[in-house]
C-alpha positions in Angstrom: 72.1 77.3 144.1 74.5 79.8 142.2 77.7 80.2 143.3 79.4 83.5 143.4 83.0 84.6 142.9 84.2 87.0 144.9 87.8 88.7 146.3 89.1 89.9 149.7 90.3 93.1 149.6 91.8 92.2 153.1 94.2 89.3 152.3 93.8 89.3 148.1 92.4 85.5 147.9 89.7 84.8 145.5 87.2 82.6 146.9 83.9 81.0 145.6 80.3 81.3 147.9 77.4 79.3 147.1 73.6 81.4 148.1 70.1 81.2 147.1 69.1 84.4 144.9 66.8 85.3 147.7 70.1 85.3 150.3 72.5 87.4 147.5 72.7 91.0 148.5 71.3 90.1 152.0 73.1 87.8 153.8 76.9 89.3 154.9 79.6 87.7 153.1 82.8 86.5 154.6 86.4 85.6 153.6 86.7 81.9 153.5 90.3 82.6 154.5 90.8 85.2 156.5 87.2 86.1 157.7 87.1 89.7 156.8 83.6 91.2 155.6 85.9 93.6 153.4 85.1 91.2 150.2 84.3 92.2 146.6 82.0 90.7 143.7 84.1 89.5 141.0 82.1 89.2 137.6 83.0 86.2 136.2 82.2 84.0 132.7 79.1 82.9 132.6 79.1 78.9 133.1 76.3 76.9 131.2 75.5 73.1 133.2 75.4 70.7 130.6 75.0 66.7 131.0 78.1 64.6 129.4 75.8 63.5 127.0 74.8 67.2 125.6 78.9 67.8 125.4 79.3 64.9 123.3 76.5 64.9 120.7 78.1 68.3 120.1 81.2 67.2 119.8 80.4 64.3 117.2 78.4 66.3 115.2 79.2 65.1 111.8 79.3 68.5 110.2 82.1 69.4 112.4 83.7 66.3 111.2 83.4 66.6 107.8 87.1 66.9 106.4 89.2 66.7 109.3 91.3 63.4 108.0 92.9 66.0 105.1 92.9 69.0 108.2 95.5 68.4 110.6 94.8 72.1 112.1 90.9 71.2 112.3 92.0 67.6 114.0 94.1 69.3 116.6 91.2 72.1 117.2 88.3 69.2 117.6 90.8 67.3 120.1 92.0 70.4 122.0 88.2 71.0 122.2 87.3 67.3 123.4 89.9 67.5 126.1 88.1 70.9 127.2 84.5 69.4 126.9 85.6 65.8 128.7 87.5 67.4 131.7 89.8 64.4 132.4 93.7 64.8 132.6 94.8 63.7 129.7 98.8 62.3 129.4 101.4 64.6 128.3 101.9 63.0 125.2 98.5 64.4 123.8 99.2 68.5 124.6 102.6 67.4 122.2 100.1 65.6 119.8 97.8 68.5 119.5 100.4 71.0 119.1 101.8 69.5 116.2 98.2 69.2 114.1 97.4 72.6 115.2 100.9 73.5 113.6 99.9 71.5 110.3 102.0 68.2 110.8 99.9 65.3 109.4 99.5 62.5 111.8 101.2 59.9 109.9 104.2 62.6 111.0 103.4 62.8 114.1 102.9 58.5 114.7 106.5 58.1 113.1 108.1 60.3 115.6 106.1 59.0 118.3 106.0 55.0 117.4 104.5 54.2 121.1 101.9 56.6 120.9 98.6 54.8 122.0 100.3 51.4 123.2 98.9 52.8 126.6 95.4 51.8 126.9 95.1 52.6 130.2 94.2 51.0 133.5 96.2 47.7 133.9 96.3 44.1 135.3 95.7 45.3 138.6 92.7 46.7 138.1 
């Protein structure tokens, strides 16, 4: 079932409203916050479903790999990419990471500065 993005012109919130094609244009459509019918459409970017698996054949596509170790600026584009692609919060540390191979710094560099970078592995005893 699509969902549709749309704005109150009564109280200014943006709201999203899932319908069947056969119920878009027919069936009233009310504020989620307020209630007022006075709502319009907003057109929006298209969004594309794809499985995890799809996202991450394209992001290990060797081609798009090929020379990245002597590319800092290609590294930090693929990562700033993955993050996009995977969806999970990531730590801090990693924005500052990307920043600086986007900016050209090699990541030998970038380790020295940051010598506990990666001793996180995440999750813990507890778990």
């Amino acid at each position: 079932m699509p969902a549709y993005d749309f704005i109150c012109l009564n109280c200014n919130e943006r709201f999203e409203i899932f319908l069947t094609f056969s119920e878009y244009g027919k069936k009233p459509v009310l504020c989620t916050h307020c209630g007022s019918d006075r709502v319009r459409r907003r057109m929006t970017k298209v969004r594309l479903a794809r499985s995890e698996e799809s996202r991450m054949e394209s992001l290990m596509d060797p081609s798009a790999l090929e020379g990245m170790q002597d590319d800092p600026r290609a590294m930090g584009r693929m990562m700033r990419r993955m993050k996009k692609e995977v969806g999970e919060e990531m730590p801090p540390e990693f924005d500052d990471v990307v920043d600086r191979l986007e900016a050209g710094q090699s990541p030998d560099e970038i380790q020295s500065t940051l010598p506990d970078l990666g001793s996180q592995t995440g999750g813990g005893e507890d778990e």
